[in-house]
C-alpha positions as MATLAB code, in Angstrom:
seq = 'XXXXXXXXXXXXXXXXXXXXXXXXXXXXXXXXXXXXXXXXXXXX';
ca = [
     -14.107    6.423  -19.062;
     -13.836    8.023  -22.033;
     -15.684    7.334  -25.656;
     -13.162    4.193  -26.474;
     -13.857    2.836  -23.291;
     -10.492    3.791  -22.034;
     -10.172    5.693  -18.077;
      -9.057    9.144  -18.408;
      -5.718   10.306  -17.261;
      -7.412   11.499  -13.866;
      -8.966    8.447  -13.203;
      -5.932    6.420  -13.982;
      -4.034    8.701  -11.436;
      -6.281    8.200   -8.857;
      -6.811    4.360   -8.895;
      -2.299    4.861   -8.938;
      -2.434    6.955   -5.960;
      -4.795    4.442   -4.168;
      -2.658    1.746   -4.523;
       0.513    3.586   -3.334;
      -1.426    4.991   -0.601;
      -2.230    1.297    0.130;
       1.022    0.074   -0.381;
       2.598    2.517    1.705;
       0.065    1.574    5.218;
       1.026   -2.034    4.662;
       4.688   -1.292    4.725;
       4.293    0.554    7.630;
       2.419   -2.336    9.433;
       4.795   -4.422    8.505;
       7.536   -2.739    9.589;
       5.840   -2.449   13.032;
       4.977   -5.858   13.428;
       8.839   -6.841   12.258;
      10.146   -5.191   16.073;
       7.505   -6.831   17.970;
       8.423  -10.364   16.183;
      12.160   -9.971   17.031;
      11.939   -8.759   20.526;
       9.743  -11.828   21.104;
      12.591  -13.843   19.826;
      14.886  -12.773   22.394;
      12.917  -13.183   25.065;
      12.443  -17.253   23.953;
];
């Protein structure tokens, strides 16, 4: 943080890229898990 208390530009980027990064795994497990869920469907 800088003198006002306020995160720097780098630190503001990285906490961004975190959450993308984040974002990004659970769409991917998501998407996985949406196959599985259908296939299980038709089988029923």
């Amino acid at each position: 943080m800088n003198k006002k208390g306020k995160k720097s530009e780098s630190e503001f980027h990285s906490v961004r890229n975190l959450l993308r990064e984040s974002w990004e795994l659970a769409s991917i497990l998501n998407f996985l898990q949406v196959p599985e869920e259908m296939s299980y469907d038709l089988l029923i």
